[in-house]
Backbone and ligand atoms as CSV (ligand in chain L), in Angstrom:
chain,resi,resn,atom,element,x,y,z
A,1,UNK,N,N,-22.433,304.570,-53.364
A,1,UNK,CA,C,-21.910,305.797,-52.734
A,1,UNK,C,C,-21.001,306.518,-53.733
A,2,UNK,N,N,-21.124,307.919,-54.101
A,2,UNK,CA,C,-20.593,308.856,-54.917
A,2,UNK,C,C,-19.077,308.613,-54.305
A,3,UNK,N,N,-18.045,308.796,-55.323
A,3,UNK,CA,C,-16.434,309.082,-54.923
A,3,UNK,C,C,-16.594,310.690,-53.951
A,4,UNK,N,N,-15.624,311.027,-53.335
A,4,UNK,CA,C,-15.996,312.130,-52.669
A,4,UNK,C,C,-14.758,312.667,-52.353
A,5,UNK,N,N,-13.851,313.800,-53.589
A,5,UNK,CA,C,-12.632,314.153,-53.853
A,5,UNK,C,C,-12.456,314.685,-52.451
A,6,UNK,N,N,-13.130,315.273,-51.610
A,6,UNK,CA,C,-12.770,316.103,-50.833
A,6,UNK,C,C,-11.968,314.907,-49.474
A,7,UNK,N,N,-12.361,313.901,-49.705
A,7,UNK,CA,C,-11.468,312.771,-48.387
A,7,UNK,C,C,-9.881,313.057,-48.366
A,8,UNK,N,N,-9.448,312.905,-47.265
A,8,UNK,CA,C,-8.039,312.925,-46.864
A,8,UNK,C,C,-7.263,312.181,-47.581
A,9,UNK,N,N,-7.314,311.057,-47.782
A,9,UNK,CA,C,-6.572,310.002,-49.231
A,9,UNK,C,C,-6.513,310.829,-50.268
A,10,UNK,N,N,-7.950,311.410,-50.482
A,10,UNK,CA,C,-7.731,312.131,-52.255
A,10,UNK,C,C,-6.874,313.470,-51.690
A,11,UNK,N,N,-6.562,313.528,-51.118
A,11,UNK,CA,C,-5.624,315.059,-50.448
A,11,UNK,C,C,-4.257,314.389,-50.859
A,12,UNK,N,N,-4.168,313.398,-49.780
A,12,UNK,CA,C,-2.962,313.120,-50.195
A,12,UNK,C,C,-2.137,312.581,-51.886
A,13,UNK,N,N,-3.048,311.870,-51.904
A,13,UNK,CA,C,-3.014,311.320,-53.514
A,13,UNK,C,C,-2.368,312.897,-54.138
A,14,UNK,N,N,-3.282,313.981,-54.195
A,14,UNK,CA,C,-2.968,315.135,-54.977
A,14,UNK,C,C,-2.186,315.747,-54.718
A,15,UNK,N,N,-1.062,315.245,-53.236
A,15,UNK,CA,C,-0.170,316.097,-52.890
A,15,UNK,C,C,-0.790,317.504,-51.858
A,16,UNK,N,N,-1.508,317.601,-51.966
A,16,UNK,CA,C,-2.439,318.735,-50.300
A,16,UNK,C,C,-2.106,318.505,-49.247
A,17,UNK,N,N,-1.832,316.943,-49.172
A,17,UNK,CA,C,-1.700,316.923,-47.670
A,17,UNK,C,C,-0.688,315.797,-47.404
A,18,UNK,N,N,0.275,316.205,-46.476
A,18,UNK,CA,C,1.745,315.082,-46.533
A,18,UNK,C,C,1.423,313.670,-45.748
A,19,UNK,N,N,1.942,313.045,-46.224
A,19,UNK,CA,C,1.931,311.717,-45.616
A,19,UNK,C,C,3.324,311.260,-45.911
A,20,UNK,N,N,3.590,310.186,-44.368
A,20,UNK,CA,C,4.816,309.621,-44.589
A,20,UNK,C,C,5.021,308.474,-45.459
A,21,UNK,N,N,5.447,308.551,-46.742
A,21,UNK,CA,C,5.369,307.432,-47.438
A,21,UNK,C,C,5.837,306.323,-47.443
A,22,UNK,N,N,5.985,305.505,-47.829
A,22,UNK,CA,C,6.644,303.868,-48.027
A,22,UNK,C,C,6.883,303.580,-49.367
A,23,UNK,N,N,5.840,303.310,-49.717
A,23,UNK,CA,C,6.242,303.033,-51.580
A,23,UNK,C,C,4.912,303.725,-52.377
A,24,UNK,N,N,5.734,303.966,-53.588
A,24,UNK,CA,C,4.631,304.216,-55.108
A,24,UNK,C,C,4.923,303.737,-56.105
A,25,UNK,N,N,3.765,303.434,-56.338
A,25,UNK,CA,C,4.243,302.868,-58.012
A,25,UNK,C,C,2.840,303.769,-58.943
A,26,UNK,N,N,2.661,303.364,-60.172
A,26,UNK,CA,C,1.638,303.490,-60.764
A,26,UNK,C,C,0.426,303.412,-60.631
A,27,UNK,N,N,0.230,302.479,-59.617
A,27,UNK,CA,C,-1.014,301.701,-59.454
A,27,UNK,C,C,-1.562,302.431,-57.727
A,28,UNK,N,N,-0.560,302.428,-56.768
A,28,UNK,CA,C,-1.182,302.267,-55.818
A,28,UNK,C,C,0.027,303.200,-54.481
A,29,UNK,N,N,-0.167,303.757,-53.822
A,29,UNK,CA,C,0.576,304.754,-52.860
A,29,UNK,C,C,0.124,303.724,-51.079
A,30,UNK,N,N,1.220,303.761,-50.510
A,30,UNK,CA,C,1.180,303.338,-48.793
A,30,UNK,C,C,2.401,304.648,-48.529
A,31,UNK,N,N,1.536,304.769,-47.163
A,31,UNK,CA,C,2.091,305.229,-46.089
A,31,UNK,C,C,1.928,305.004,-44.906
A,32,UNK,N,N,2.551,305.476,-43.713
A,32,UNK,CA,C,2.673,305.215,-42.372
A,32,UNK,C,C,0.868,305.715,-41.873
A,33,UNK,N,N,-0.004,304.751,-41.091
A,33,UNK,CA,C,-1.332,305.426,-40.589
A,33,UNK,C,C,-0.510,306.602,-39.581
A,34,UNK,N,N,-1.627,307.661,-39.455
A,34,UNK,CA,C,-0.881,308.534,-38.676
A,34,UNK,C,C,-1.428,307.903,-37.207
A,35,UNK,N,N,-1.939,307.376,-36.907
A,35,UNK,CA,C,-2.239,306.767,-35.308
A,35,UNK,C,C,-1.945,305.214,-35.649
A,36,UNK,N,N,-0.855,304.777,-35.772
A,36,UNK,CA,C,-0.460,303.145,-35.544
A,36,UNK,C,C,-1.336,302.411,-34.191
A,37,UNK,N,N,-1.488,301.210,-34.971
A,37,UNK,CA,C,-1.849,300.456,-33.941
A,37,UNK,C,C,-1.260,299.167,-33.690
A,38,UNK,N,N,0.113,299.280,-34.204
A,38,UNK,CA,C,0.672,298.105,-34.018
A,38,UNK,C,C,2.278,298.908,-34.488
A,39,UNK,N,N,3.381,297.592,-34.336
A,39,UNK,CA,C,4.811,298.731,-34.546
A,39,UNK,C,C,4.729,299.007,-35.939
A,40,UNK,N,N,4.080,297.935,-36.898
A,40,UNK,CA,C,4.126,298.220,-38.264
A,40,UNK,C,C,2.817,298.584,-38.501
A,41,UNK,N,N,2.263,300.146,-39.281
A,41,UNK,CA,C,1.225,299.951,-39.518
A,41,UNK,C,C,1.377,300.983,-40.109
A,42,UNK,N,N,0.723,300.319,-41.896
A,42,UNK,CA,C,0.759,301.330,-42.747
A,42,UNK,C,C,-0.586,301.006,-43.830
A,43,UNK,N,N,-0.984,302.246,-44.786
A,43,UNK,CA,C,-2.041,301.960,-45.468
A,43,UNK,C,C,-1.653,301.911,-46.983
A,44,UNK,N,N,-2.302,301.043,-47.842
A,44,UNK,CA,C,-2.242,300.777,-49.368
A,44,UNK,C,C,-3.491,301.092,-49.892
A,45,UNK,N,N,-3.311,302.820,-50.916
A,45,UNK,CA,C,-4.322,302.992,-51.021
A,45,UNK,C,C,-4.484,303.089,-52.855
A,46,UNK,N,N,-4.992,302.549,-53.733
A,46,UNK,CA,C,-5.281,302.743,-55.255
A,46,UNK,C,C,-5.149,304.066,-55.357
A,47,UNK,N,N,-4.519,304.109,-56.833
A,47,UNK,CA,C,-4.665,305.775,-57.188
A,47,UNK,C,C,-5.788,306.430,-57.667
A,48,UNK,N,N,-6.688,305.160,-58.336
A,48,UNK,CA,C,-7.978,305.733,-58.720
A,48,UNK,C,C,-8.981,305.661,-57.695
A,49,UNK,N,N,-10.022,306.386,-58.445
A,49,UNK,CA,C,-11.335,307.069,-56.998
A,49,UNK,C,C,-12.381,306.064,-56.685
A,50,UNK,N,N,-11.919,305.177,-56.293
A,50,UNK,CA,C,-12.695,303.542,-55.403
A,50,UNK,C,C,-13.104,304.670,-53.763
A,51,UNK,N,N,-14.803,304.148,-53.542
A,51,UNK,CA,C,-15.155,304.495,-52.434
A,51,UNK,C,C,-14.420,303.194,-51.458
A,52,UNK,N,N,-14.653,301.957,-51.963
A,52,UNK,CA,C,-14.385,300.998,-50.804
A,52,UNK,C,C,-13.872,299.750,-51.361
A,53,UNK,N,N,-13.788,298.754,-51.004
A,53,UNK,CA,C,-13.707,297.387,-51.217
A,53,UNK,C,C,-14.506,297.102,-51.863
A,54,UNK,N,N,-15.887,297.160,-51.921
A,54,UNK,CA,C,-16.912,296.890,-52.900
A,54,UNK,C,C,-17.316,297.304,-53.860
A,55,UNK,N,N,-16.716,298.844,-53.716
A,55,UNK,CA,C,-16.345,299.682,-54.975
A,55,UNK,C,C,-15.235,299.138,-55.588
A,56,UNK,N,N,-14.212,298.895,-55.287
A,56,UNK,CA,C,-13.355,298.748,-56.390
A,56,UNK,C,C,-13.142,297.377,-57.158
A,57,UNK,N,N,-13.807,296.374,-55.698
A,57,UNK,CA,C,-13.998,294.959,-56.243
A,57,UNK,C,C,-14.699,295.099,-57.878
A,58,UNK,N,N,-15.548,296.098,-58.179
A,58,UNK,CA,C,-16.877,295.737,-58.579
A,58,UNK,C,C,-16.412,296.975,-59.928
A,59,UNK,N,N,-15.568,297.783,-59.881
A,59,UNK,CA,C,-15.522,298.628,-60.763
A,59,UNK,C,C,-14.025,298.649,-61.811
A,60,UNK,N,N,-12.843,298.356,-60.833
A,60,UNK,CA,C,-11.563,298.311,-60.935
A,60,UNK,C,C,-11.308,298.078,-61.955
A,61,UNK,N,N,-10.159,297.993,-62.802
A,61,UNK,CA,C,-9.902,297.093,-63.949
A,61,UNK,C,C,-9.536,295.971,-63.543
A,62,UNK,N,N,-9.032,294.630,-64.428
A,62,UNK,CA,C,-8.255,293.880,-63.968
A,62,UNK,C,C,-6.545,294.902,-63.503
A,63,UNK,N,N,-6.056,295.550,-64.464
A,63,UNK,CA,C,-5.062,295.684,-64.627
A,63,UNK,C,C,-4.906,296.241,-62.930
A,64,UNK,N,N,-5.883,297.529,-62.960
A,64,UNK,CA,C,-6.051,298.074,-61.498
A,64,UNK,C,C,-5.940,297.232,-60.052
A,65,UNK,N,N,-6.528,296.029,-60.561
A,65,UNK,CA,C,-6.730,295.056,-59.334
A,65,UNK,C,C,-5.595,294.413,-58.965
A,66,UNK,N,N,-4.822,293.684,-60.437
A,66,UNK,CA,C,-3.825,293.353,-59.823
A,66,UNK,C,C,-2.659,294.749,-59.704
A,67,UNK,N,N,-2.587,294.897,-60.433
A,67,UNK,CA,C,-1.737,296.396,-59.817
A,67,UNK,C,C,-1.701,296.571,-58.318
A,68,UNK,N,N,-2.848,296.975,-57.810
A,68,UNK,CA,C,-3.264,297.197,-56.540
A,68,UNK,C,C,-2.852,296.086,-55.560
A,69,UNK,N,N,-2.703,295.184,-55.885
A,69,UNK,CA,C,-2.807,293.963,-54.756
A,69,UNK,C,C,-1.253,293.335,-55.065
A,70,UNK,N,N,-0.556,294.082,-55.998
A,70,UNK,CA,C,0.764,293.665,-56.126
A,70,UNK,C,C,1.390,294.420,-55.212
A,71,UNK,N,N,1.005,295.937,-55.220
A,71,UNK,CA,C,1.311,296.731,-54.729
A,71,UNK,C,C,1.797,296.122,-53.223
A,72,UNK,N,N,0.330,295.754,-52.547
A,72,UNK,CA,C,0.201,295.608,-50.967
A,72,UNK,C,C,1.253,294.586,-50.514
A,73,UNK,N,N,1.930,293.141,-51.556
A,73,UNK,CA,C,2.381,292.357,-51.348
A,73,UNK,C,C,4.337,293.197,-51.329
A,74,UNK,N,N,3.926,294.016,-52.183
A,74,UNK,CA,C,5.643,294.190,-52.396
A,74,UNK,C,C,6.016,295.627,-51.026
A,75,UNK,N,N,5.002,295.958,-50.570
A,75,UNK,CA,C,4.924,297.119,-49.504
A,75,UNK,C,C,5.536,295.920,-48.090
A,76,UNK,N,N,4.717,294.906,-47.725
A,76,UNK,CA,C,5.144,293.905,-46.694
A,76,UNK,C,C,6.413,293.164,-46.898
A,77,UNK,N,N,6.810,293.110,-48.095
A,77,UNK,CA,C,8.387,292.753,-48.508
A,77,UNK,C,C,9.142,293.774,-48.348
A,78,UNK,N,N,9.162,294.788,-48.687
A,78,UNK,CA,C,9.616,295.969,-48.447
A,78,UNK,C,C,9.858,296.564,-46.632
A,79,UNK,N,N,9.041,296.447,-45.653
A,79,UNK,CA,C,8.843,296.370,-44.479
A,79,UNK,C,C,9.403,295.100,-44.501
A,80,UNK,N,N,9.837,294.346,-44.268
A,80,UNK,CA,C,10.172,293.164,-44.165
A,80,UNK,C,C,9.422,292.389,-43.134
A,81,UNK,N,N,8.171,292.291,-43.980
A,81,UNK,CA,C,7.022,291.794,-42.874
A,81,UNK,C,C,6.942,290.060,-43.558
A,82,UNK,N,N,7.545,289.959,-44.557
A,82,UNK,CA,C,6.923,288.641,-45.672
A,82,UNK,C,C,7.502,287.774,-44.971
A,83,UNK,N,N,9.144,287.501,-44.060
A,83,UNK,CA,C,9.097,286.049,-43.459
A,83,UNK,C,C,8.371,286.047,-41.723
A,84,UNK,N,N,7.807,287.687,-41.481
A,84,UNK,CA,C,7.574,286.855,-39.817
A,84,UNK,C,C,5.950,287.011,-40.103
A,85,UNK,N,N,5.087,287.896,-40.680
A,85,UNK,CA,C,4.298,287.394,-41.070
A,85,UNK,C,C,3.447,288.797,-40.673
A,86,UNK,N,N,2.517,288.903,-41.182
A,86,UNK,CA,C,1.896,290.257,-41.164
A,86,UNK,C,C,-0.411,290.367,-41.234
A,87,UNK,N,N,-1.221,291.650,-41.141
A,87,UNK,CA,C,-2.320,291.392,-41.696
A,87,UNK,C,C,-2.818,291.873,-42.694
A,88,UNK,N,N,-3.093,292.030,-43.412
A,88,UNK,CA,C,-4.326,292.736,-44.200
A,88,UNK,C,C,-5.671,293.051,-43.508
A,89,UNK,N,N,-6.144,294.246,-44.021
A,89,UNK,CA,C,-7.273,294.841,-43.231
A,89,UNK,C,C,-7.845,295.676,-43.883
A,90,UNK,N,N,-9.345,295.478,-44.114
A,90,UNK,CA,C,-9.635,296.508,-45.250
A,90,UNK,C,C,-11.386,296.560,-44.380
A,91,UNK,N,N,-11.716,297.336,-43.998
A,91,UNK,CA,C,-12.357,297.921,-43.250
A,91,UNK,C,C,-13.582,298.534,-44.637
A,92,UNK,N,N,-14.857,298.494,-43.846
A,92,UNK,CA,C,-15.620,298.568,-45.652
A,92,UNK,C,C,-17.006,298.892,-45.327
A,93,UNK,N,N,-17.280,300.612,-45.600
A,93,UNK,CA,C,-18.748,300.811,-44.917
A,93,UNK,C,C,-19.246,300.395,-43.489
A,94,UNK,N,N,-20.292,300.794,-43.160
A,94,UNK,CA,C,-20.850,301.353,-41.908
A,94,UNK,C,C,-20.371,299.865,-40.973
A,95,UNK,N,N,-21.331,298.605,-40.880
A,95,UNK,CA,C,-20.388,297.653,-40.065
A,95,UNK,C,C,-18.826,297.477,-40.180
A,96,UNK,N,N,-18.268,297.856,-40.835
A,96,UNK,CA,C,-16.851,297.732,-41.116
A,96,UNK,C,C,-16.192,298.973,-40.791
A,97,UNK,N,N,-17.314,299.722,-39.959
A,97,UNK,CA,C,-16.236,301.134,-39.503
A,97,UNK,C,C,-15.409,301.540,-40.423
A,98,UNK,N,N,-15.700,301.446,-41.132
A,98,UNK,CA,C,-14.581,302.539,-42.811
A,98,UNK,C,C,-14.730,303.723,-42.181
A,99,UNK,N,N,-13.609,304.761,-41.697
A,99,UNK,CA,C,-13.814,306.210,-41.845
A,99,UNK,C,C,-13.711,306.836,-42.679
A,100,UNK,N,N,-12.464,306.670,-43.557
A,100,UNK,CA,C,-12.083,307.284,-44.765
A,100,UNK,C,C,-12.646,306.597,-46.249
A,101,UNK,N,N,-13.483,307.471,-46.790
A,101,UNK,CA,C,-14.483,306.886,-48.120
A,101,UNK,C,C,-13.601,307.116,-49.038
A,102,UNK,N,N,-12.132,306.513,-49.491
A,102,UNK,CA,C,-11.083,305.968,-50.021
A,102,UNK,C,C,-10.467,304.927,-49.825
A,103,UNK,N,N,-10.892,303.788,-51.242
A,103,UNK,CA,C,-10.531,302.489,-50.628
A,103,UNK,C,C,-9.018,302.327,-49.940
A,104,UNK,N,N,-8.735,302.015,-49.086
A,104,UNK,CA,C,-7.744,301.135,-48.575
A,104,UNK,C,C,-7.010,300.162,-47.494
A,105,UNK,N,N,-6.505,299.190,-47.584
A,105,UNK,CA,C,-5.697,298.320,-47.100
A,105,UNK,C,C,-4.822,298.680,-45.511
A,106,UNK,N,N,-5.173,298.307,-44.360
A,106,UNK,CA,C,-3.977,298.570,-43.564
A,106,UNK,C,C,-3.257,297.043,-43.271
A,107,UNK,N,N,-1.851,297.438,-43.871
A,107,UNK,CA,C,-1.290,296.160,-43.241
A,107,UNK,C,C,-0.421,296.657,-41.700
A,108,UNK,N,N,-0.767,295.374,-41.193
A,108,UNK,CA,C,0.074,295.147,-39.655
A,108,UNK,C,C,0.829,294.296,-39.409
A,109,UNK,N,N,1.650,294.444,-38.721
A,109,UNK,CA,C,2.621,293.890,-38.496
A,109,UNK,C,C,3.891,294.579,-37.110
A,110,UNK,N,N,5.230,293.332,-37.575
A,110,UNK,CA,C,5.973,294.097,-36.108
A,110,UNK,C,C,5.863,293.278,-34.882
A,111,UNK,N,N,4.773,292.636,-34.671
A,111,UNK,CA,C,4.985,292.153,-33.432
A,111,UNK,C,C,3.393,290.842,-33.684
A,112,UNK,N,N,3.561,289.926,-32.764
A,112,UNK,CA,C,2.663,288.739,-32.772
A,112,UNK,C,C,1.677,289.545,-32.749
A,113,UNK,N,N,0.588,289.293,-33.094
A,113,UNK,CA,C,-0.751,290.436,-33.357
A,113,UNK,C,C,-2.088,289.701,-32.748
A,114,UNK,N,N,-1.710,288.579,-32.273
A,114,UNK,CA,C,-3.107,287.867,-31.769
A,114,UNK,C,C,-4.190,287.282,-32.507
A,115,UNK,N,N,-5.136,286.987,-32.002
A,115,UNK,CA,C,-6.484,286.196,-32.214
A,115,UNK,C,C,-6.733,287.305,-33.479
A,116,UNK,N,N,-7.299,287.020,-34.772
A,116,UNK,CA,C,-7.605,288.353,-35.924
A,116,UNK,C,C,-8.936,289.243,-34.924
A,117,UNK,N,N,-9.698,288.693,-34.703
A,117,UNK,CA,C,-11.021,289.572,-33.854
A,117,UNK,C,C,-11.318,289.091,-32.524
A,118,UNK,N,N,-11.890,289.945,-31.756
A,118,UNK,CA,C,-12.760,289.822,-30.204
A,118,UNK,C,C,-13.489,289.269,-31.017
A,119,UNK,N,N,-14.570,288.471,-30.538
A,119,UNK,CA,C,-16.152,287.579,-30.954
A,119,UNK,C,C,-16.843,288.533,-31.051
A,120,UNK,N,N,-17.567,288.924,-31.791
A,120,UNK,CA,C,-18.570,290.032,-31.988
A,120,UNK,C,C,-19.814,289.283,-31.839
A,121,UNK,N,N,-20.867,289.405,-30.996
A,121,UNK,CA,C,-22.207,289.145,-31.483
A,121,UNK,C,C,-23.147,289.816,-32.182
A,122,UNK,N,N,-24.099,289.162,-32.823
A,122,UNK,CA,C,-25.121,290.218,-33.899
A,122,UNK,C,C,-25.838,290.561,-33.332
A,123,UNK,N,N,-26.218,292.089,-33.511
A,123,UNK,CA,C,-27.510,293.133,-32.641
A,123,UNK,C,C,-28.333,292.336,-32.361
A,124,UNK,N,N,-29.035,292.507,-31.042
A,124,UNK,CA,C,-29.962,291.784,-30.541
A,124,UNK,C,C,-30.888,291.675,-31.458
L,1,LIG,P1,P,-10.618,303.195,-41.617
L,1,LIG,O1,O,-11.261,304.079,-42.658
L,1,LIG,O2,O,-11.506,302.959,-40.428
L,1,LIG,O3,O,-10.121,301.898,-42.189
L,1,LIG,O4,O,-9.346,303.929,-41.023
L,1,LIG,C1,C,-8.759,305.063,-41.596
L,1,LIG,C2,C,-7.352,305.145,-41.091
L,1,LIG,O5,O,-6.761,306.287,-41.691
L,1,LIG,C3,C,-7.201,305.288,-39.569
L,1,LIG,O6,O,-6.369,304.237,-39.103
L,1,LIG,C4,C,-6.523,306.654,-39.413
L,1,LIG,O7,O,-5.592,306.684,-38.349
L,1,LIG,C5,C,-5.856,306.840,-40.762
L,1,LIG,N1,N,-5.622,308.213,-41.166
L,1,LIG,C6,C,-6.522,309.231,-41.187
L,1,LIG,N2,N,-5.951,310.365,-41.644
L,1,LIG,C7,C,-4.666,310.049,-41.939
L,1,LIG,C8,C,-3.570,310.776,-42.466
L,1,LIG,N3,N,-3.659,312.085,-42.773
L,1,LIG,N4,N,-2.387,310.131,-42.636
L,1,LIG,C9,C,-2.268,308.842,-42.319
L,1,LIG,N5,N,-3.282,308.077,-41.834
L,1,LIG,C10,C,-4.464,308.679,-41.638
């Protein structure tokens, strides 16, 4: 799948469009989701143009990768999610309901969060 500047991430990334932030560094930008689904819920998104998880798994640098994934760890320290405990969530193409074709991360947190999934069964 082509990068596709015109997504809401690449808005924000460029400054077009505001988001409530949390942290930046070099590597990687979070902010508040604008529809939370939990008390803590924010997104960690790379600065470079990754369509998804499998995009960036597969393209990233190292430097990018860990960059990126340092990022997400020091965002939940920062929230002070690191001693009660928090999720990662990275949502990835069509079964994975990805809306936004800009890779990123929602972590959750804030409150006991339950079972990780309902049981899904596979299409008949
Ligand atoms: P998904 O691509 O399914 O992992 O989810 C995309 C997430 O982006 C959803 O949780 C949306 O609420 C969130 N979202 C969409 N637009 C914005 C925005 N402008 N600012 C913050 N969060 C957003």
């Amino acid at each position: 799948m082509t990068y596709d500047p015109g997504n809401v991430f690449a808005k924000i990334l460029r400054g077009e469009f505001k988001c409530s932030m949390v942290y930046e560094d070099e590597h990687a930008l979070a902010f508040h989701d604008i529809n939370p689904l939990a008390p803590v819920h924010v997104l960690v998104i790379p600065k470079g143009e990754f369509v998804s998880m499998d995009d960036f798994s597969a393209q990233a640098s190292p430097e990018q990768v860990a960059g990126f994934f340092r990022a997400v760890g020091e965002v939940a320290r920062r929230l002070g999610l690191d001693q009660s405990g928090y999720r990662l969530l990275a949502n990835t193409g069509v079964h994975g309901h990805q809306e936004v074709p800009h890779f990123h991360v929602h972590v959750f947190g804030g409150a006991p969060l339950g079972r990780m999934l309902d049981k899904i069964e596979a299409n008949p």
